[in-house]
N, C-alpha and C positions, 0 to 999 in steps of 0.2 A: 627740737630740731625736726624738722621738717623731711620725712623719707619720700624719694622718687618711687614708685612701688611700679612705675611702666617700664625699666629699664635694667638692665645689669649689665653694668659697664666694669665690673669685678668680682671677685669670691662674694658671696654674702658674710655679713660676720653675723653672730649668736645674738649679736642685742636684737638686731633686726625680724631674727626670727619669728616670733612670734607673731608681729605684724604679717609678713610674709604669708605664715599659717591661717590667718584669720581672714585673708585676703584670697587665699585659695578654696578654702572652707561653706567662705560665702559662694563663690564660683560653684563649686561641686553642689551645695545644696539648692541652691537656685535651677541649674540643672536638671537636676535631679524632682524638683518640685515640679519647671515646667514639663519635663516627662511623663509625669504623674497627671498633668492637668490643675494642680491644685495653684493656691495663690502664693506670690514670694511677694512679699514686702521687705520696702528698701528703707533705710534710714538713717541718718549721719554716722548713728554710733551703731548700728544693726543692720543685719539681712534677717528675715525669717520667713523659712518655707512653710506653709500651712496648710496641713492634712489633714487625714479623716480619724476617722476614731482605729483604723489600724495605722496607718503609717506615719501619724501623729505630727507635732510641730517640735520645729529645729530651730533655734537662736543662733545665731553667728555674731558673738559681738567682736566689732570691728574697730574698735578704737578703746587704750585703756582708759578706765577712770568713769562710767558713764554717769553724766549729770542723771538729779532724780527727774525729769522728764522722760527722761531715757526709759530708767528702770521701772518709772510706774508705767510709763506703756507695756513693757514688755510684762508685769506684774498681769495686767488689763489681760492681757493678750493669751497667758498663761492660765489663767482663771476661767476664759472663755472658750479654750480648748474642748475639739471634739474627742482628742486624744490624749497618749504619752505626749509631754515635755519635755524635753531636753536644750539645755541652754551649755553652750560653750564659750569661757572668756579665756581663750591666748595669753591674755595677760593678766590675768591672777587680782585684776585690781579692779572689781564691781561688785561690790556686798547685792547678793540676791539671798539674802535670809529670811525676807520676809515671806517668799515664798512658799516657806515649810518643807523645803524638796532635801535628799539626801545628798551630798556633795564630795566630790573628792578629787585627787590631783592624780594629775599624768603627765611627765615630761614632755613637750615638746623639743625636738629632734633634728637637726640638720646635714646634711649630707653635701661637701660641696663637691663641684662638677670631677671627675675620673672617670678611670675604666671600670669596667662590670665586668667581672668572669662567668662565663657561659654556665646557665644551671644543666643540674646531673639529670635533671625530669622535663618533660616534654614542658614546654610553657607556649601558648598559642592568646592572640588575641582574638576576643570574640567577635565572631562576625553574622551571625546569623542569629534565627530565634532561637534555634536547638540551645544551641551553644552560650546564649545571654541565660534559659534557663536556667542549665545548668550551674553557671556561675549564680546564680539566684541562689538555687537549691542549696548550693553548699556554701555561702555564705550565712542563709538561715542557720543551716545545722552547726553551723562552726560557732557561732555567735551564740547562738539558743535564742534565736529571736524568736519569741512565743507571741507577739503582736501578731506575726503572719502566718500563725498557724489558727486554726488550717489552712494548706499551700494554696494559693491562687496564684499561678502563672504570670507571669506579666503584672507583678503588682509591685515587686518592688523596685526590680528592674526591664521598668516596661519597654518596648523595644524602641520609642523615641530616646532613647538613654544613647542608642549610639549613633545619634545624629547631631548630638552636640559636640559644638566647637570645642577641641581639647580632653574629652573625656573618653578614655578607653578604659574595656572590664577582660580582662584576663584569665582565664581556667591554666590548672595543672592536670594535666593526666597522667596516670599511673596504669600499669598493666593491659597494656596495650589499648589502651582509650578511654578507661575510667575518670572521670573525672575527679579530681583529691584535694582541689581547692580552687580558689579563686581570690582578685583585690581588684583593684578601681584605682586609677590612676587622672592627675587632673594636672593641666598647663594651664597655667593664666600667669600672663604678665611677663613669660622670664624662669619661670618657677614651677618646677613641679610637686606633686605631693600623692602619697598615698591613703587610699582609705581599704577598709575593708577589706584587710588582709587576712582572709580564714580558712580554715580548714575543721572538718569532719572529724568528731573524736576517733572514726574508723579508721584515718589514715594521718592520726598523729605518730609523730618520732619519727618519720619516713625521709624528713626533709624538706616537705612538699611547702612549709611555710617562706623557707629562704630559696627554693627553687620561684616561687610567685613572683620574691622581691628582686631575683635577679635577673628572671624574664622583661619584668616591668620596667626595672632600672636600666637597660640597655637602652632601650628609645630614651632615656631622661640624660647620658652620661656624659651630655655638654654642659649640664644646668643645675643649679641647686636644687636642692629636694630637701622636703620638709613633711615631717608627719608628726602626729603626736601617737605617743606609745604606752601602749599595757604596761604591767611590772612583768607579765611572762614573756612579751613580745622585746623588751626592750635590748638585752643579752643580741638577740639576733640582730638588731637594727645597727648597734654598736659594731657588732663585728661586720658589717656591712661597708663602717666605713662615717654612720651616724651620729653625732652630736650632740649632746642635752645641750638646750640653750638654758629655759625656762620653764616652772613649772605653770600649765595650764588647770583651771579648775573648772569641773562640769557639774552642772547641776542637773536631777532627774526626779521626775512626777513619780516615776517607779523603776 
């Protein structure tokens, strides 16, 4: 069957999902790579952003099942990396074993259109440099991204980031203006999705995770929403309102 992915003329349902996610996924990294400067390559069954030896390449596979033309290019492509690889298939259906990479599953998620109850913490979107840093910073920290350590500024969310169509990065603040987390929010098509929803082990258990998602989610609360989730994250997603459809599988260089 044949899915329309430019329209939502109803609720989404769970089969859909995943497509939906992969469909978003490529939007946000594509993004996210031309911010960067770096190259995105397009192709029937993939998107992939391609970077440097810190901010590394990303796979979006966009269709399940990829024939082996598919998979030995992205093989190719993976091999000839300057950096981490990461490869994500939505739909659980592309043996990348040849690879040699370490693999594992994480639900994806769907949320269809409601109200958002207003968070207990300051939620702002980012609008400036100050404030793109910030949300940098405490995504590194939350994450334990040790690719971009040491910090450079502007590298992972360089300030082209918030010139692109449909993507906004969001900070939490805590005690009178500290910053306590951050996510990254993206529309394409109909459909929104979250990435990069973290927080600082300094200001875990505070709330400051579900205060992100329900800053974020008030601009989204006409429209489906889709993300894929942690096994710690997922508890919150759910009471949010969130969905398992399907399990998605990622693969990673390290």
């Amino acid at each position: 069957m044949t899915v329309d992915v430019n329209s939502v003329d109803q609720p989404a349902s769970l089969a859909e999902a995943p497509l939906r996610q992969a469909r978003n996924s490529g939007a946000f990294w594509a993004a996210t790579a031309r911010s960067r400067g770096h190259e995105v390559l397009r192709r029937p069954g993939f998107v992939a952003a391609v970077g440097d030896e810190r901010a590394g390449t990303r796979v979006l596979i966009q269709e399940p099942g990829l024939d082996g033309d598919a998979v030995a290019e992205i093989v190719e492509l993976a091999r000839g990396a300057a950096g981490p690889v990461d490869v994500e298939d939505p739909f659980s259906a592309t043996d990348l074993s040849q690879l040699g990479y370490r693999n594992w599953q994480m639900p994806v998620m769907l949320r269809q259109p409601g109200p958002v109850e207003e968070p207990h913490l300051e939620v702002v979107r980012a609008g400036n440099a100050a404030e793109l840093r910030a949300a940098e910073r405490a995504v590194i920290d939350g994450f334990e991204l040790v690719r971009f350590e040491p910090y450079r500024g502007n590298e992972m969310f360089p300030e082209a980031l918030l010139d692109e169509d449909g993507v906004d990065v969001f900070i939490v603040r805590v005690d009178g203006g500290e910053v306590a987390g951050a996510c990254v929010t993206v529309v394409d098509n109909g459909y929104g999705s979250h990435y990069w929803v973290g927080t600082p082990e300094a200001f875990r258990s505070r709330g400051v995770g579900r205060a992100a998602m329900l800053g974020s989610l008030a601009p989204l609360a006409d429209m489906p929403v889709t993300l894929t989730a942690s096994r710690l994250g997922r508890p919150l997603y759910e009471s949010l309102g969130f969905a398992v459809a399907a399990p998605a599988t990622w693969w990673a260089s390290r």
